[in-house]
C-alpha positions in Angstrom: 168.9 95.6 160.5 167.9 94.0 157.5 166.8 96.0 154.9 168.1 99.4 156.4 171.6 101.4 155.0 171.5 99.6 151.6 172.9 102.2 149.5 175.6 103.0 152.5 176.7 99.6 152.9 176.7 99.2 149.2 179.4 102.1 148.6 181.5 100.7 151.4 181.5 97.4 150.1 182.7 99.0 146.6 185.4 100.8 148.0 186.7 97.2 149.9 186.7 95.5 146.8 188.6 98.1 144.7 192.0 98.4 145.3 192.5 101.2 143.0 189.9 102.8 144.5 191.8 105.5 148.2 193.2 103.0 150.8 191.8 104.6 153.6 188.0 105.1 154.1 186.7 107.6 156.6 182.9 107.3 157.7 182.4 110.4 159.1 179.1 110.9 161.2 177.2 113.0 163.8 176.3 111.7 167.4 173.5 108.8 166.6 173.6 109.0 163.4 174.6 104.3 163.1 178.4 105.0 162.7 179.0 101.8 164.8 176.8 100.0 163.4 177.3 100.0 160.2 181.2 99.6 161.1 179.5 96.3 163.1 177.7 95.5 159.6 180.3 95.7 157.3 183.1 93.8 159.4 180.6 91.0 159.6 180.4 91.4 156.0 183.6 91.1 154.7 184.9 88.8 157.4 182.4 86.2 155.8 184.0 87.7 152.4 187.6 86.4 153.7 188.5 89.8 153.4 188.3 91.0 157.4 191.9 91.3 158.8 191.6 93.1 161.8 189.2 95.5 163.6 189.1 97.6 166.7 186.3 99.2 168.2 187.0 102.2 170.5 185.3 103.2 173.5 185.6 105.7 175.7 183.2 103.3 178.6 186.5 101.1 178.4 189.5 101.2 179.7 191.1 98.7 177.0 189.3 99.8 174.4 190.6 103.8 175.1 194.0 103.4 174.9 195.5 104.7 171.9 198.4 102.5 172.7 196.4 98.9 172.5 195.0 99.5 168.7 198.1 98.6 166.8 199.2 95.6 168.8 196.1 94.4 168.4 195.3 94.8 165.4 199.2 93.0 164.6 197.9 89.8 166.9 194.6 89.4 164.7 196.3 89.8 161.8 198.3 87.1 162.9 195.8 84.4 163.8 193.9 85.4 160.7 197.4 84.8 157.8 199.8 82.4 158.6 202.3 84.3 156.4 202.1 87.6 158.5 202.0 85.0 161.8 205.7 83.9 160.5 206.9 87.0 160.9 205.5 88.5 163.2 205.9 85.4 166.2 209.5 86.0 166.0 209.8 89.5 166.1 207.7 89.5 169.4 210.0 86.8 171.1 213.1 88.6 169.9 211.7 91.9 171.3 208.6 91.9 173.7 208.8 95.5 174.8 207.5 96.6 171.1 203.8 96.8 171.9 204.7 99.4 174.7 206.5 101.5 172.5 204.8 104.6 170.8 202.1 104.1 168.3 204.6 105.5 165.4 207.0 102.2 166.3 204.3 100.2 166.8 202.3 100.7 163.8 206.1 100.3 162.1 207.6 97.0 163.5 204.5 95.3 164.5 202.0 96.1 161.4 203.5 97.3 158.5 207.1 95.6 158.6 204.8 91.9 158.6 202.6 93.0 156.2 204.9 94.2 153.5 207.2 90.9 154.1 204.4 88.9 153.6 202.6 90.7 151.0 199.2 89.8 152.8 196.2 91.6 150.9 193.5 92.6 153.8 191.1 95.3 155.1 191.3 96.9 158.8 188.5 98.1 160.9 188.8 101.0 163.3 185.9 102.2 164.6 184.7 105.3 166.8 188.4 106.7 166.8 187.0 110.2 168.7 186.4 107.7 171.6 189.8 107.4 172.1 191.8 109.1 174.4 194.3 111.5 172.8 196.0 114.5 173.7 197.1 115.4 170.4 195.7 117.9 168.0 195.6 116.3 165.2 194.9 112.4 166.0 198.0 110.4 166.5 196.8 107.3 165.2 195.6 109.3 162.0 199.0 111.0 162.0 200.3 107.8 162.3 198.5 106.1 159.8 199.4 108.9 156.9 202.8 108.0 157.1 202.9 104.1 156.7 199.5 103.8 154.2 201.0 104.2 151.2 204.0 101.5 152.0 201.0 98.9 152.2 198.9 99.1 148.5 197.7 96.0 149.2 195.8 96.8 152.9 192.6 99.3 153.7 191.9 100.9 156.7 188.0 101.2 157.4 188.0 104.2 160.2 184.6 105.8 161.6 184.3 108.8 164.0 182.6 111.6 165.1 184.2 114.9 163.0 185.6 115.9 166.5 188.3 118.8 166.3 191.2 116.2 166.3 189.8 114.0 164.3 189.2 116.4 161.1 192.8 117.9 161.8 194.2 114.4 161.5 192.7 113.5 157.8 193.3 116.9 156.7 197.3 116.2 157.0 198.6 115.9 153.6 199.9 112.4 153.4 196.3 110.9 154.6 194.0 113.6 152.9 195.2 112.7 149.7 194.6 108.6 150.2 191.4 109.0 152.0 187.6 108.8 150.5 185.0 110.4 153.1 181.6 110.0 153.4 179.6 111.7 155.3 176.8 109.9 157.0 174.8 113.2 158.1 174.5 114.2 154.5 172.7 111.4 153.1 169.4 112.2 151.5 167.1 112.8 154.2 164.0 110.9 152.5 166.5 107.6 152.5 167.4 107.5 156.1 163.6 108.5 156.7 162.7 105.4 155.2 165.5 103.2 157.2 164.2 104.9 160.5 160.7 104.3 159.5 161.6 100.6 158.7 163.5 100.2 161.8 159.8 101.2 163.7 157.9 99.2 162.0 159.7 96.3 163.0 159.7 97.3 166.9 156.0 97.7 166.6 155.4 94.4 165.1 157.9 92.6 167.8 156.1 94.6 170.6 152.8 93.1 168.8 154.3 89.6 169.1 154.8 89.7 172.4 151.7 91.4 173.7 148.0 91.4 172.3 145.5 93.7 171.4 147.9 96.4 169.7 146.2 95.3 166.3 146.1 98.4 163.8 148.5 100.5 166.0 150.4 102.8 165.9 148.5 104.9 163.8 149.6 106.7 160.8 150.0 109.6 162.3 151.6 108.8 165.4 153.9 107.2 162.9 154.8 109.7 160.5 155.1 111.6 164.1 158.3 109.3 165.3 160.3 109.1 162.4 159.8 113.4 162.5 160.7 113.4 166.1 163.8 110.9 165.1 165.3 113.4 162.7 167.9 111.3 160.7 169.2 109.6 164.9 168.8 105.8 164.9 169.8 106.5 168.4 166.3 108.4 168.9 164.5 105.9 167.2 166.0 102.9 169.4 165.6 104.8 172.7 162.0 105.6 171.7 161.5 102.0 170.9 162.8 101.0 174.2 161.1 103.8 175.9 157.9 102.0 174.6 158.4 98.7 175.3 159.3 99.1 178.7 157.7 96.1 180.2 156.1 97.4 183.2 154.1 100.0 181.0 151.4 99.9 178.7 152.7 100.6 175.2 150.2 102.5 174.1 150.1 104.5 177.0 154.2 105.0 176.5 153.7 106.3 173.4 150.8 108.6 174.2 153.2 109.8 176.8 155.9 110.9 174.0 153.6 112.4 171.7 152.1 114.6 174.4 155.3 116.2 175.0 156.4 117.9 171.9 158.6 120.0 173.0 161.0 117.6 174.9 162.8 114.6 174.7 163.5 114.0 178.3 161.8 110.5 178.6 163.7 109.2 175.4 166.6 110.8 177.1 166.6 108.9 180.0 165.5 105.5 178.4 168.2 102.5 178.4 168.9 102.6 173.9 172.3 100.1 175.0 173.7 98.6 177.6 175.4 100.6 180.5 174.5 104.3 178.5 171.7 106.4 177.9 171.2 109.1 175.5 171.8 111.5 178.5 175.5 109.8 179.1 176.4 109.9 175.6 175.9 114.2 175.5 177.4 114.2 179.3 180.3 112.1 178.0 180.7 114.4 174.9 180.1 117.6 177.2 182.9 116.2 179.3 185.4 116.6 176.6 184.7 119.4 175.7 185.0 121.4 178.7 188.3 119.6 179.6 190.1 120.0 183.0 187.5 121.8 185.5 187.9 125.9 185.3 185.1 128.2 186.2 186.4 131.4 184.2 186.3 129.0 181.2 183.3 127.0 181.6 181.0 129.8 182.2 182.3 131.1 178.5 182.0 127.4 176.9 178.4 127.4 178.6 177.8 131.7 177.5 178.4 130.4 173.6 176.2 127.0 174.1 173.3 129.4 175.5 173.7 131.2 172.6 173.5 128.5 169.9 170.6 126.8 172.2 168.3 129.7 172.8 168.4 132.1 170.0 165.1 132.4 168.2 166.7 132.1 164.8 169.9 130.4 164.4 172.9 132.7 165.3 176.6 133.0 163.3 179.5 131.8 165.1 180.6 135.7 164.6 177.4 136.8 165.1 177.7 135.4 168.7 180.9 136.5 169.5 180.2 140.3 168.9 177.2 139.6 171.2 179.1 138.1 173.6 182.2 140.4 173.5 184.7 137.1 172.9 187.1 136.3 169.9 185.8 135.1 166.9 188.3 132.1 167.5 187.3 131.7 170.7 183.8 130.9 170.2 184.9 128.7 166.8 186.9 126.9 169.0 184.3 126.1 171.5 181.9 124.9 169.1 184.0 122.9 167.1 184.7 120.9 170.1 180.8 119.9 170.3 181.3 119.8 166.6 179.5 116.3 166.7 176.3 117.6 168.2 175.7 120.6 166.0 175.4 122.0 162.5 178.8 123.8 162.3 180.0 125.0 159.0 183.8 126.0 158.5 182.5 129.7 157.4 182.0 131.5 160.4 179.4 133.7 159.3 176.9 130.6 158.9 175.0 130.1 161.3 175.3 127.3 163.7 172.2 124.8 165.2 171.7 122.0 167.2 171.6 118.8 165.1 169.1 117.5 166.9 166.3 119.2 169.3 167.1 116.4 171.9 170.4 118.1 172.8 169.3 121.4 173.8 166.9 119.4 175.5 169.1 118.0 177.8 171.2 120.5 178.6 168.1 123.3 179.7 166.7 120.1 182.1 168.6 120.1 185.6 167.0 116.9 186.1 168.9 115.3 183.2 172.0 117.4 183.1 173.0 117.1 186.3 176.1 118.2 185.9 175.9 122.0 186.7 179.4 122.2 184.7 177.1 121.8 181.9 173.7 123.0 182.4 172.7 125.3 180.5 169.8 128.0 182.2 167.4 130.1 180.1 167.0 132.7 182.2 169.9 133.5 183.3 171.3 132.9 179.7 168.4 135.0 178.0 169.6 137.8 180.2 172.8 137.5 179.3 171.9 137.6 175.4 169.7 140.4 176.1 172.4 142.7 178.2 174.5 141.9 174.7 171.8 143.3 172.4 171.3 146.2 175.0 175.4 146.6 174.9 175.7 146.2 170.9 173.0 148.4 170.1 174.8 151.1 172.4 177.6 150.7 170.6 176.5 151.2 166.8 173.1 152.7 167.1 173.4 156.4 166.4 170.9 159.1 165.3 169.9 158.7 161.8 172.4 156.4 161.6 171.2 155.8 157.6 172.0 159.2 157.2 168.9 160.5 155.5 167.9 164.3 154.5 166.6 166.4 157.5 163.6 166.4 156.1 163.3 162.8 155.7 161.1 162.3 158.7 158.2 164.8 158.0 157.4 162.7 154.6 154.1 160.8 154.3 
């Protein structure tokens, strides 16, 4: 939107422009935090710049658009409608050998992307976005493992790559060859007051389209109910355009709609189940997250994935991913491990004796509702999950507590 991720776009657009400036660019953000939009925003930008060679923009709804295996031949077939100089090359190496873009990604990236572009000396940026949406067995991403080894044999070309900080994902730029040519930013981080501002902007401009089309919503929303929205938003465009949608429903009263939301302050379900885009809710995009997580279906294993989400969901205060694992009797590792791979839905620091929150209340939200996560795989229950956190108190405090256990005088106890 217009007006919104100014000082964000500006960086990026810095960073194109500057070729001595890393060659690879990794915007790295939380669930709903405008990762593909921006991606959207700035491919739009410097295509009209002439600068746009290629993009690709993952997603895990689509087949096509999952497969690791599709991203470098087509980003080699846009590069070669876009320069006639990389189309030279590249025609004839097709025709001479058509099975390349089934190879792996490795030979593809090599024959069909990297050979053309050094022959032809073509000066470009490349657009991946929303990599962890790809399918990927690896441990470290291959297309990021990929990538490290041909970057530096192509000064002239950047790579543009968003994604969640999945597990994968973060192993992948932390291999040497691509940690060292990579700038990151991370979207989560910016100053709160400035994506406060864009959210608020963004509702502003709902309201007054939902005025357009209706009358008598002169003077509304309030203040309040205002200030209310963006806190309820919490840095999540995604919140803010399911809320708006939520609203605007058409065969609802707006005012009523947002009445509605403000009554409930203690859950999201209503913006959960609103239509933000089309073909997914907020409710799909945690079940689609939830769903890699767990993996391959295995009760033993699912019932400690859920055990260490209880944890981090109900605990009165924020608990350490240590903390949890002495109360629930697993592995340090273990639980590390199973946070990390909902690493784009909570506040998860690499020291293990931080503690560890939900970034946003809406997620808990979902997964306490049976009504919205309906998948019992993932649903989380309080009380049978409180019990379990309380039989772990009740087991830990057998286990240390001890009589005068601060081992003070005799006598101690008889002092006023």
């Amino acid at each position: 939107m217009r007006g919104t991720r100014g000082a964000v776009l500006g960086k990026i657009e810095v960073w194109a422009r500057d070729f001595d400036k890393p060659p690879v660019y990794w915007l790295n953000g939380l669930a709903g935090t405008g990762k593909s939009t921006i991606a959207q925003t700035i491919a739009e930008r410097i295509f009209a710049d002439g600068q746009l060679g290629a993009s690709f923009f993952c997603s895990r709804d689509f087949e096509d658009r999952r497969n690791l295996k599709l991203i470098f031949p087509t980003i080699a077939v846009q590069l070669a409608r876009n320069y006639a100089e990389f189309r030279s090359i590249f025609v004839p190496l097709i025709q001479s050998d058509p099975e390349i873009a089934r190879e792996f990604p490795y030979s593809q990236m090599d024959k069909l992307v990297v050979r053309p572009l050094k022959e032809s000396d073509v000066s470009t940026v490349i657009v991946i976005d929303a990599l962890d949406e790809c399918k990927d067995e690896e441990p470290a991403s291959a297309i990021l493992s990929v990538l490290g080894q041909f970057v530096s044999e192509v000064p002239k070309v950047k790579f543009f790559v968003t994604g969640r900080p999945e597990p994968r994902i973060r192993e992948g730029f932390r291999l040497p060859l691509l940690a060292e040519a990579t700038d990151v930013f991370v979207l989560h981080d910016v100053e709160p007051s400035l994506v406060n501002s864009d959210i608020r902007l963004f509702f502003k401009h709902g309201f007054l389209e939902l005025a357009r089309r209706q009358q008598e919503l002169d003077e509304w929303p309030t203040r309040e109910q205002l200030n209310l929205l963006c806190e309820r938003a919490a840095g999540l465009f995604v919140y803010a355009a399911a809320t708006i949608k939520f609203i605007s429903h058409r065969n609802n009263d707006p005012r009523e709609q947002l009445d509605r939301l403000l009554r409930s302050p203690e859950s999201s379900t209503r913006e959960g189940k609103t239509r933000f885009k089309e073909n997914t809710t907020l409710d799909s995009l945690y079940m689609s997250i939830l769903q890699e997580a767990f993996g391959d279906d295995d009760p033993e294993d699912d019932h400690k994935t859920r055990s260490v989400l209880g944890a981090v969901i109900l605990a009165a205060n924020p608990l350490s991913p240590s903390t949890i694992a002495t109360l629930l009797g697993f592995s340090t590792k273990s639980v590390f491990l199973r946070l990390s791979s909902v690493h784009s839905l909570l506040v998860l620091q690499e020291d293990i004796g931080h503690p560890v929150r939900p970034f946003h209340k809406s997620f808990p939200d979902f997964t306490v509702d049976p009504t919205r996560c309906t998948n019992k795989r993932f649903h989380v229950s309080p009380p049978s999950h409180h019990w379990e956190l309380l039989t772990g108190c009740f087991e830990l405090m057998n286990q240390k507590l001890e009589k005068n256990m601060c081992n003070l005088p005799d006598a101690v106890a008889n002092w006023e």
